[in-house]
C-alpha positions as CSV (number, residue, x, y, z in Angstrom):
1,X,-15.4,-12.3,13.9
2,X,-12.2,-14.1,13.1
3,X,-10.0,-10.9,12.5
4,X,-9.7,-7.6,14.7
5,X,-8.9,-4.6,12.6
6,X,-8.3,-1.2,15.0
7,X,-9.0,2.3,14.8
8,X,-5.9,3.4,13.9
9,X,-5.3,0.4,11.4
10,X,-8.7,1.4,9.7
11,X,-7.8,5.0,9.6
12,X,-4.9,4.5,7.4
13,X,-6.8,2.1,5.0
14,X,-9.4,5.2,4.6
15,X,-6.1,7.7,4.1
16,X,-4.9,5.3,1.8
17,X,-8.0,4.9,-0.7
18,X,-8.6,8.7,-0.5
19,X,-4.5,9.3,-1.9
20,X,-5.1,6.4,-4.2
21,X,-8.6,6.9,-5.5
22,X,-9.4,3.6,-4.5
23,X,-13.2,3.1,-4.9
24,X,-16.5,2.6,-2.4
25,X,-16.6,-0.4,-3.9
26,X,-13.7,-2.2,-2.9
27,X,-12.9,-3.9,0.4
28,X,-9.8,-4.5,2.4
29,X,-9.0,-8.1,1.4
30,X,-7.0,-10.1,4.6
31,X,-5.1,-13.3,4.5
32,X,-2.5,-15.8,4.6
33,X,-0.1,-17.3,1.4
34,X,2.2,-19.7,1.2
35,X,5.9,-18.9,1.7
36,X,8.1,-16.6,3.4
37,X,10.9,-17.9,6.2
38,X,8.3,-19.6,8.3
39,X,5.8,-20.7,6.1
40,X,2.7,-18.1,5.7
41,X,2.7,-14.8,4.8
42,X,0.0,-12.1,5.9
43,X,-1.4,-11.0,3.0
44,X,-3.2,-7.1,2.5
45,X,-5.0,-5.7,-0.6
46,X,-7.8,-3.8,-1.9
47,X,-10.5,-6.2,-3.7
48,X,-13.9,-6.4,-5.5
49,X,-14.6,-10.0,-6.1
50,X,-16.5,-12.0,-2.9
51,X,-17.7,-15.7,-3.2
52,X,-20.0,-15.8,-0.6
53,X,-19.3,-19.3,-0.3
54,X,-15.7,-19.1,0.2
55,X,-15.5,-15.7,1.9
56,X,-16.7,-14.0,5.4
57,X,-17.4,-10.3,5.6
58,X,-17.7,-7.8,8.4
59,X,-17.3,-4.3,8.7
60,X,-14.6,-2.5,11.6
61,X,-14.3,0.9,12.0
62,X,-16.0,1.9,8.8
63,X,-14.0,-0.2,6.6
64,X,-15.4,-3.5,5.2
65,X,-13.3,-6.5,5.4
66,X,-13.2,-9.9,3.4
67,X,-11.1,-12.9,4.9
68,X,-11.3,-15.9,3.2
69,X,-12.6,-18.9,5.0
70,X,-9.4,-20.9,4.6
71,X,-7.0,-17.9,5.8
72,X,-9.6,-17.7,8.5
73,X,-8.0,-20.9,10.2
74,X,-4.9,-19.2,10.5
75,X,-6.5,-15.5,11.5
76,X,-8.6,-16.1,14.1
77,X,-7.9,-13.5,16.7
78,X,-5.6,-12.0,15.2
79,X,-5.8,-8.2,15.7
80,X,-4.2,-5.8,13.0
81,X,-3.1,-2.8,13.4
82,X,-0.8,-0.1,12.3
83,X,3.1,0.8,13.8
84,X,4.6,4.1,13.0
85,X,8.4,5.3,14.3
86,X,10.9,7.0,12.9
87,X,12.3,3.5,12.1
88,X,9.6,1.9,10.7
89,X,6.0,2.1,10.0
90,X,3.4,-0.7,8.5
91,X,0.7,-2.9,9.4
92,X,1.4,-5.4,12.2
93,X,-0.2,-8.7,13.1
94,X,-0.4,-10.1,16.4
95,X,-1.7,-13.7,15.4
96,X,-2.3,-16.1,18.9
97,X,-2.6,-19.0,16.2
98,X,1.4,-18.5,15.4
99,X,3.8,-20.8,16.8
100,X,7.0,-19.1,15.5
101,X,7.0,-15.7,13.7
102,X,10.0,-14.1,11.3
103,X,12.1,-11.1,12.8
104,X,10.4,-9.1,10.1
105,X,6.7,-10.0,11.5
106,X,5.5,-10.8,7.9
107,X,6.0,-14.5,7.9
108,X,4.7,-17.2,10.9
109,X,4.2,-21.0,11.0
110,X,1.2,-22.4,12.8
């Protein structure tokens, strides 16, 4: 399993289908695009389409999760989960493949 996804990470992907009506169907869809100030962005969405041959699957928490096998590279052992303050809240990634990381979090080089 390349990608971690916690409890409390899952549990607002569940809270966030049920407000949005988002399908049994769909799966939570992790990865890596170019760009951003360091070079790769972490990338988060619902999805329907797998390629087995491009794509890994596993299930966490009772939510299914795609990565594809190129992002996987970049994602392995990387454990997601979800911040909440008063300042800020959001999914965070703690990548050990990132050399350098934006002060946002959303970006890193590798």
């Amino acid at each position: 399993m390349s990608i971690l996804l916690t409890e409390n990470a899952a549990n607002q992907v569940r809270k966030f289908r049920e407000e949005n009506q988002v399908g049994d169907e769909t799966f939570l869809r992790i990865g890596v695009a170019g760009g951003g100030c360091s070079g790769f962005n972490y990338t988060l969405a619902f999805d329907d389409t797998f390629d087995e041959a491009k794509d890994s699957s596993y299930e966490q928490h009772g939510v299914k999760v795609v990565v594809d096998k190129k992002s996987a590279l970049y994602l392995d052992g990387t454990t997601v989960d979800w911040y909440h303050s008063l300042e800020k809240q959001g999914f965070t990634f703690e990548n050990p493949n990132a050399v350098k990381t934006c002060g946002c979090g959303s970006s890193f080089s590798a």
